[in-house]
N, C-alpha and C positions, 0 to 999 in steps of 0.2 A: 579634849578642850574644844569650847564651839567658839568660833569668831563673830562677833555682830557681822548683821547683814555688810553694812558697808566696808568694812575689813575685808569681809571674805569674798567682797564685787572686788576693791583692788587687789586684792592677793592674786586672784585667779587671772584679773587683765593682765598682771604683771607675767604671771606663770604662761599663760597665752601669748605674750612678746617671745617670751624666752623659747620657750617650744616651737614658735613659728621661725625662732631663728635657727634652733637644732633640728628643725625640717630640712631649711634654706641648706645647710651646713651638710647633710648627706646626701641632699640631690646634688651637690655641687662638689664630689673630691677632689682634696690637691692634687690630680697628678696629671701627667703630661697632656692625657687625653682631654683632660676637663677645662683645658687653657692654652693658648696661642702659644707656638714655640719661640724660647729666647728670642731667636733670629728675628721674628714676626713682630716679637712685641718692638723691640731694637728698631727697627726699620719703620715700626708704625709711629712711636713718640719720635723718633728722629726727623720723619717726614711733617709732624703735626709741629715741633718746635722751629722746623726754618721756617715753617711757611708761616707760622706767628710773627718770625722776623721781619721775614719780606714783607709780609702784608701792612706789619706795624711800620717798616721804613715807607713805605709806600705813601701810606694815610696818616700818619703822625709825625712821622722823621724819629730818627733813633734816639733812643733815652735809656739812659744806664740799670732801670728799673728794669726795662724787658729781657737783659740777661740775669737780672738776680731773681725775675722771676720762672725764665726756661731753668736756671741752675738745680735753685728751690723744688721745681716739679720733675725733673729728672733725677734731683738728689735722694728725691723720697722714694720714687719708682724702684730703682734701684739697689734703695738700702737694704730694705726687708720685706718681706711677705708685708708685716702689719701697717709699715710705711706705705707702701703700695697700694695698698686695700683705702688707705686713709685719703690719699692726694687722690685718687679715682671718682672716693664719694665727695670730695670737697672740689671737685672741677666743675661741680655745679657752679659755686661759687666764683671762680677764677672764670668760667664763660661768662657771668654777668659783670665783674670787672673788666673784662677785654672789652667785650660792647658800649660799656660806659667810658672807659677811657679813648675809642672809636669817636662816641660822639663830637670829639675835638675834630674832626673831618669836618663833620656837618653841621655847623651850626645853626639853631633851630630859626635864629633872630635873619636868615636867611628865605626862609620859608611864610613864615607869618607874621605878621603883626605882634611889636613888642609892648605890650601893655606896663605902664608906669605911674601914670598917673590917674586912670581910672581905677585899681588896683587900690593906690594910696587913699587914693577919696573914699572907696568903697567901706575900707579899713577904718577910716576915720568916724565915717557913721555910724557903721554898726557899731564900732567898739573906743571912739573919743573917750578921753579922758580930760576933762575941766582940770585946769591948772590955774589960778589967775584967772588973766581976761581969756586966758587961749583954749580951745580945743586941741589936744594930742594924740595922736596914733600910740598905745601902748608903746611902743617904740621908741617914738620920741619923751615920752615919760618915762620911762627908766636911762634914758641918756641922758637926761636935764637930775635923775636922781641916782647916781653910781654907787655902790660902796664896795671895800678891796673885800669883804668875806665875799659879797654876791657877788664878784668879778673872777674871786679862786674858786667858787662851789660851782659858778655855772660852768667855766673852764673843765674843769676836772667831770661835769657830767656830760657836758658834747665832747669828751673824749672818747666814751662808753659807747658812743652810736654804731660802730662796726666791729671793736673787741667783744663784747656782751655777746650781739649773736652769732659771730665764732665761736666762743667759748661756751655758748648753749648748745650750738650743732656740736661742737666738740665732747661734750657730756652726752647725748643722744647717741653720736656715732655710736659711742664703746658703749654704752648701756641700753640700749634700745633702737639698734641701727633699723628696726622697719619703722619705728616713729621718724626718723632722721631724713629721710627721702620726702616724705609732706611736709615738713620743717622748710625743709631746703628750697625745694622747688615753689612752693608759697613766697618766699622770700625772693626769689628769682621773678617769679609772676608779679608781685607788686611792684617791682621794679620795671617790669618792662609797660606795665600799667602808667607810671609814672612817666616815662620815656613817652609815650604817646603822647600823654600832656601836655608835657613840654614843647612838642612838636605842634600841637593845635595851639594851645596858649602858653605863649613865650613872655616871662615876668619877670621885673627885674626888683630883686631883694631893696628892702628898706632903707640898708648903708648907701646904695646908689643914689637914690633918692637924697639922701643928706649931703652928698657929695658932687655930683652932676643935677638935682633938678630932675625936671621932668625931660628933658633932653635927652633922644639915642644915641649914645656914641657906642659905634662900634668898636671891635675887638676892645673892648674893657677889659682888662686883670681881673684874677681875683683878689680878693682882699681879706684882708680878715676883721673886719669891721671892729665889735664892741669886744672881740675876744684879745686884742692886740693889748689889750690892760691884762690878759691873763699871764701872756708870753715878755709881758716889760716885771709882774712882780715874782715870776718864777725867774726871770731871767735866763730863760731859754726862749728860741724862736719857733716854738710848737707849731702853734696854727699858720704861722708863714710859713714856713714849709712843706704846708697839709693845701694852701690856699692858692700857692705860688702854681699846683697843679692843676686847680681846678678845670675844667673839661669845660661849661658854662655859664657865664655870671646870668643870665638870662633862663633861669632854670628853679624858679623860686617856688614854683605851684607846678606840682603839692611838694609840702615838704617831706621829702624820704627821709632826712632825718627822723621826723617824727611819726615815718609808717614802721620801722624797723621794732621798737620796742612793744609797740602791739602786737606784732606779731610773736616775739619772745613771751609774751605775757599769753597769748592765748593758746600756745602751746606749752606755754608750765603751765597753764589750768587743765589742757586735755593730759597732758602727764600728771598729772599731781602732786606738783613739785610742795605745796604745801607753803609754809611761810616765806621760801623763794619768792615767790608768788610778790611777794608783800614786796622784798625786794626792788622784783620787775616792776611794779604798779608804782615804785614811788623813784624807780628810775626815770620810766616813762616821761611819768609828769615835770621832773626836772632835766629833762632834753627839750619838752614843750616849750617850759618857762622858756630855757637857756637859749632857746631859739629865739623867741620875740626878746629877750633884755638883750640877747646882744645885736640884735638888728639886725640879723639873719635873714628872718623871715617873719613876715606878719602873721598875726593870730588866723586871718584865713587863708594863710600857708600852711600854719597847723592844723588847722580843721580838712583841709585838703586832704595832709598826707594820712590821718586818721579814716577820713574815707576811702581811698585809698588801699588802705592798710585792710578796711573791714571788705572791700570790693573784692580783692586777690582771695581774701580767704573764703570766700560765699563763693566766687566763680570754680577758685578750687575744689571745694567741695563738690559741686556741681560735676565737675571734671570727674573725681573718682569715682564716680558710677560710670562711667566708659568702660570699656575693654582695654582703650587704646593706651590709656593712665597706667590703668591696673598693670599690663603688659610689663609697660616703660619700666614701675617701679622694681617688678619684678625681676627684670633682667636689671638693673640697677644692685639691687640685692644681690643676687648672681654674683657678679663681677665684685662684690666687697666681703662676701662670706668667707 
């Protein structure tokens, strides 16, 4: 039987995943010699989880989440071989939540200039909306125009901005764990892209603005702006307890919300996820929306985190032609085979 060309391009990428992982899998045998003795390993997470403590009582003060999550990452270690392999490859992720929940140390509106009002204007030009006699920032036009489907639809799609690409690194891991590592680390990279940002241009989201003005007031909460109509018609307090923790009100540009699903979407096209695909591209877009209706972030918040989102993956790219990448991943593979 002969396959069309294009068949028989994916077949073979797919067979070339797999092989390169039954390579990874005989260079690397389970046994004593091929991995750190119990004792070592014991004494290395044990050392790695207090000093999480201290460092987190230190620069945050304690909160009941950093034992559920030393619990979580010691439960898995422990459980099983495949548990272990799993919480190992996914500490990629868990380094970029420590750092970002760190940022509550430092506050960026510390460092530079909080832009509020130039921000808003700018928003208002390029992308006004005539109402009446008024000009609207997208923003202010879907606040002045509500309705409870587009209050449950967008709710239920800014849910999706951090489950989605767990649960895509989570299908990668077990089916394509060398796709899994450029997944991750891209996704790590836009983030620490975005952290820079922040730190250069510190912005304060469009619900501010309806609420205080053009006016700094420090240590501001977070809030949950246009989503609190989500959390009054489920009758649960979702996003106030997503918001209550927020790390920086002053962290609006670019929006990571809206770099995350890009980057889902451009790796189920280098995968070939097929009408996934479709999926991701029509999640994307309703994380965009849900961002500017619910007063999140303005339209070049979203334009931000999409650059952003294309920046990490071009600089990436870039990257894996090094040695130093190539290495990294390699020994990353290593330790999850």
């Amino acid at each position: 039987m002969h396959l069309p060309e294009k068949a028989r391009s994916s077949a073979l990428s797919s067979d070339d995943s797999a092989d390169k992982l039954r390579n990874y899998q005989k260079m690397t045998p389970d046994s004593p010699t091929s991995r750190p003795t119990i004792h070592k390993q014991v004494l290395t997470l044990s050392v790695l989880s207090l000093g999480y403590l201290l460092l987190s009582f230190i620069l945050v003060g304690f909160k009941p989440d950093q034992l559920f999550l030393i619990a979580l990452v010691n439960g898995l270690y422990y459980a099983s071989t495949p548990t272990r392999k799993f919480i190992i490859g996914f500490s990629i992720f868990l380094v970029y939540w420590i750092i970002f929940d760190y940022m509550k140390a430092f506050p960026n509106y510390q460092y530079a200039f909080v832009h509020i009002e130039s921000l808003y204007s700018l928003e208002k030009t390029l992308f006004g909306i005539s109402d009446g006699q008024s000009i609207l920032t997208p923003n202010e036009y879907w606040l002045a125009h509500r309705t409870p489907f587009l209050d449950i639809l967008t709710g239920v799609l800014y849910l999706t901005w951090i489950p989605i690409p767990l649960l895509f690194g989570t299908y990668l891991f077990f089916r394509n764990r060398p796709a899994f590592f450029p997944f991750a680390l891209t996704f790590v990279l836009v983030n620490f892209l975005g952290f820079v940002v922040y730190y250069l241009y510190p912005a304060a989201p469009p619900w501010y603005v309806q609420l205080y003005g053009f006016t700094f007031h420090e240590h501001t909460p977070g809030n949950t702006a246009g989503l609190a109509n989500f959390d009054r018609l489920v009758g649960v307090p979702i996003f106030a307890g997503i918001y209550a923790k927020s790390s920086n009100v002053f962290a609006a540009m670019p929006s990571l919300h809206s770099s995350y699903p890009v980057i889902v979407l451009y790796y189920g096209l280098k995968n070939r996820l097929g009408l996934v695909n479709v999926f991701f591209a029509l999640v994307m877009a309703g994380i965009w929306f849900s961002a500017v209706y619910n007063s999140h972030h303005y339209v070049l918040d979203v334009t931000g985190g999409l650059l952003s989102a294309l920046a990490g993956i071009i600089l990436f790219n870039q990257l894996r032609r090094t040695s130093c990448l190539n290495a990294f991943m390699r020994w990353l593979l290593k330790l999850t085979v």
